[in-house]
N, C-alpha and C positions, 0 to 999 in steps of 0.2 A: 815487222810483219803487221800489215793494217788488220785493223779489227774492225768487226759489223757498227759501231759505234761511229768510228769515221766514214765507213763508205755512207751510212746516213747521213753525217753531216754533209757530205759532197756532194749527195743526189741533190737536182734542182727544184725538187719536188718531193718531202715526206708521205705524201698522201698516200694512204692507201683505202681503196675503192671494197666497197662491201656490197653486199646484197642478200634479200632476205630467202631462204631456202621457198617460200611460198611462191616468189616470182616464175616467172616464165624464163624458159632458154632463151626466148626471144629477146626479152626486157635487159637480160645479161647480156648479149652481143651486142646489145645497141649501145649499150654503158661502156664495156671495152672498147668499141670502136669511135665512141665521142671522146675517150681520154687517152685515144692509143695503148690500149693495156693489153698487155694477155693474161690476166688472171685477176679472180675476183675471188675476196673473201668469200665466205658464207656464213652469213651471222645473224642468231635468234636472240635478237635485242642485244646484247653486250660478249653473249658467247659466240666463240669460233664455233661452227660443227661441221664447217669444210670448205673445200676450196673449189673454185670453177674454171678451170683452164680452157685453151684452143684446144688442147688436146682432148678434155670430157666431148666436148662439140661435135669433133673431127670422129672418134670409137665410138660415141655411143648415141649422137644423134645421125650424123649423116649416115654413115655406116649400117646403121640399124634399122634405117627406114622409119624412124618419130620424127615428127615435127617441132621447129623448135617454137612455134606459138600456141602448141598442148602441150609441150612440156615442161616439168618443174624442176628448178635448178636440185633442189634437194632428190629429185628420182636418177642424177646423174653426176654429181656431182663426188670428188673425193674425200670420203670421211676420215681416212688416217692421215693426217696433218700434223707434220712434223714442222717444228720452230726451232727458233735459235734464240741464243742469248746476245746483247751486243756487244760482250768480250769475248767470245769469239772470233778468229782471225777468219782471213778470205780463205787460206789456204782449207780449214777443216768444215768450211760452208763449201766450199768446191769439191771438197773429199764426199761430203754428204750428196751433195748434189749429182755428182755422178754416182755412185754407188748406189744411190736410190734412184735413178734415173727422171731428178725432178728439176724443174726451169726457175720456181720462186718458192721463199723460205719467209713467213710472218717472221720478225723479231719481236721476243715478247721479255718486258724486263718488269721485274716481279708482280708476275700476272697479267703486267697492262700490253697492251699492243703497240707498240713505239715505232714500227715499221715495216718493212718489205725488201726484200733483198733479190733479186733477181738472176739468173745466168750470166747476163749483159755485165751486170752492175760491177761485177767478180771477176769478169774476164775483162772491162775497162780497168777493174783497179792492178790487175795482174800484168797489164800490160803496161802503166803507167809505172811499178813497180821497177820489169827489165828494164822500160826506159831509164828511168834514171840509173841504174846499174851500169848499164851502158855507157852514160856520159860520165860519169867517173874512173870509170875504165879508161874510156880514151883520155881524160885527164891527167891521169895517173899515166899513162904510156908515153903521152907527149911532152911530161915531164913535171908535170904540175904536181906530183907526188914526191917531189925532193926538197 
């Protein structure tokens, strides 16, 4: 079973993008859409206090009738932000992830922020996973198992 630790190391890119609750909606769209993201932290100098999805966007600006160059990521953004550890495996970051019905997971390993875990990232490693299951299976059938 992979764990949050590997799927980091196999992202091509640790980075994860922040921004300060003061900003505008606008300045946040413009930052996920230069780094192809769908989510941005939300952080007052070192602390997490929430997160910014397509989805804050989509509910609570378009939806609502605000604008997103009056509005401030912190008037719309999500304050209960749930993290993971990076021993945790894919399997109970996909359990969390559906049950809470969320797309990205901060990884935080003692106290610090070490990364970002995604829907994507989870369902590439779960697929890579079958695959190789797979090709040992037909190993194993075709007789490579004797």
């Amino acid at each position: 079973m992979t764990t949050v630790a590997e799927i980091l190391k196999s992202k091509t890119s640790s980075m994860v993008f922040a921004i300060a609750p003061t900003a505008t909606v606008y300045e946040a769209l413009r930052l996920m859409a230069e780094q192809g993201i769908g989510s941005l932290l939300v952080k007052d100098g070192e602390t997490i206090v929430g997160i910014f999805t397509e989805r804050d966007y989509a509910r609570k600006i378009a939806l609502m009738g605000r604008t997103s160059a009056q509005t401030r990521v912190s008037d719309v953004m999500t304050t209960s932000v749930l993290f993971v550890q990076p021993s945790q495996t894919s399997e109970e970051c996909m359990q969390l992830m559906t049950s809470k019905r969320l797309r990205h997971l901060p990884v935080v390993d003692n106290g610090q922020l070490v990364g970002l875990v995604s829907i994507g990232d989870l369902v590439k490693d779960i697929i890579s996973e079958q695959k190789f299951i797979i090709e040992q299976l037909e190993h194993y059938i075709n007789g490579g198992g004797r």
